[in-house]
C-alpha positions, 0 to 999 in steps of 0.5 A, a space after each residue: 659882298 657889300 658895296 658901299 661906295 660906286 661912284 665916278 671921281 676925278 683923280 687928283 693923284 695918280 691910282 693904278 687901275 684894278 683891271 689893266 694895271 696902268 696909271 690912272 692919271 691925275 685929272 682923269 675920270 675913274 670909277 671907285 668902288 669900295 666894298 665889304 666882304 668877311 670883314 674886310 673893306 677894299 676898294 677898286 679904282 677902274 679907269 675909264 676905258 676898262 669901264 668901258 670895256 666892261 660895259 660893253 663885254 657884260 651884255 655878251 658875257 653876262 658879267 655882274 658888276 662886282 667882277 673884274 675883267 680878266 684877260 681871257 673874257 676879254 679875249 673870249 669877247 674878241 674872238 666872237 667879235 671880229 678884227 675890229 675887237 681883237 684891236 681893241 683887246 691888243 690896246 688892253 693888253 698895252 695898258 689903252 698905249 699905242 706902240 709908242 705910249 701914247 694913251 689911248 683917249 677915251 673918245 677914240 676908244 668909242 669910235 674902235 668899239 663896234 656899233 652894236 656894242 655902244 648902242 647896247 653900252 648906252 
């Protein structure tokens, strides 16, 4: 596989996110990769909070970035992680939305992640 374009972009029309699946919102930031793999080209668009997430879930899991997350690493990294991380992996399971839709901002995902986890993201 053969990545050709790894960069961050600003939606300027609404995209799903490979990961969770939600609407990546116009004016949002997203991560774009398109890669070459048997002849064919695709590209992934991840939004910010499943980046995040696979940020901090690759120094426990040894993930590589060509991978996607899946329901059960998550879950699996949740589970070695305590209380505070099964909140989160519930907030990935409703798409980054609270029990009324509301999306969950980006900012206040790093306030729920623990500390080690963004000390080791940054």
């Amino acid at each position: 596989m053969t990545i050709l374009t790894d960069t961050f972009r600003k939606a300027r029309k609404s995209w799903n996110c490979h990961e969770c699946r939600r609407r990546i919102q116009p004016g949002e930031t997203y991560h774009l990769q398109t890669v070459a793999d048997s002849g064919t080209i695709a590209s992934y668009r991840t939004c910010g909070q499943c980046q995040e997430m696979r940020l901090v879930v690759s120094d426990d899991f040894e993930f590589h970035g060509e991978e996607f997350l899946l329901d059960e690493t998550i879950r699996d990294w949740a589970e070695t992680r305590g209380a505070s991380a099964m909140r989160i992996y519930a907030w990935w399971r409703r798409q980054w939305r609270d029990r009324c839709g509301v999306p969950l901002p980006l900012d206040r995902l790093r306030t729920l992640l623990p500390d080690e986890a963004l000390a080791l993201a940054a």
